[in-house]
N, C-alpha and C positions, 0 to 999 in steps of 0.2 A: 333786555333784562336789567339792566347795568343804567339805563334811563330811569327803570322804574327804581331802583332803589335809592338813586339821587331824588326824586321826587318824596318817597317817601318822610314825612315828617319826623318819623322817632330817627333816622339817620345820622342827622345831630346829636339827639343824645347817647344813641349808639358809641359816638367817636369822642365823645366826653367822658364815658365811662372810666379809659385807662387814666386820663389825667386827672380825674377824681380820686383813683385809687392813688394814685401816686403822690399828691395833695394832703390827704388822709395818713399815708406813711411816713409824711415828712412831718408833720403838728404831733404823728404819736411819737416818732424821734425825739423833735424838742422835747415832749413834755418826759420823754424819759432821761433826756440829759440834766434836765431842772432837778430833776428829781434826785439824781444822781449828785449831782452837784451840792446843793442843799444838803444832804446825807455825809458828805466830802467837809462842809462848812462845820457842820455838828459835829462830828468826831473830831475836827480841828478844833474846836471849843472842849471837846469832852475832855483831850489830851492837856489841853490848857488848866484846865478847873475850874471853867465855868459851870455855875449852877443848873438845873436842869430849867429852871424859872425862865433865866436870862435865854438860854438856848431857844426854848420853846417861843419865847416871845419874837426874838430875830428871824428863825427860820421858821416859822410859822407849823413847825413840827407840833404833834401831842406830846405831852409829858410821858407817856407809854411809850411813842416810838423812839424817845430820846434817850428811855431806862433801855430799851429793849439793845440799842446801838450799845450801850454800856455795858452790857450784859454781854456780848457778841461782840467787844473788842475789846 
């Protein structure tokens, strides 16, 4: 039995599967620390008194999500 499923072709990608997932976990990590981060740089600007202009243009934030952070801190 244990022949046949070394033989079998999907087998490989059987045992790819977990380190796909685990792959996949780690790029939605990053992009959530980017993301976090970025949000951490704009309120650092907001506290400053930088314009929403400037902000927007640096973190590549909307002009809505950079009212929205001013609004909620």
């Amino acid at each position: 039995m244990m022949k046949e499923v070394k033989k079998s072709p999907d087998v490989e990608k059987i045992m790819e599967l977990p380190i796909s997932y685990e792959e996949k976990g780690k790029e939605i990590g990053k992009e959530i620390g980017k993301e976090k981060a970025i949000k951490e740089m704009a309120l650092a600007m907001i506290s400053e008194g930088a314009s929403t202009a400037f902000i927007a243009k640096v973190t590549q934030l909307s002009e809505e999500e950079i009212e929205r952070l001013r609004q909620e801190n």
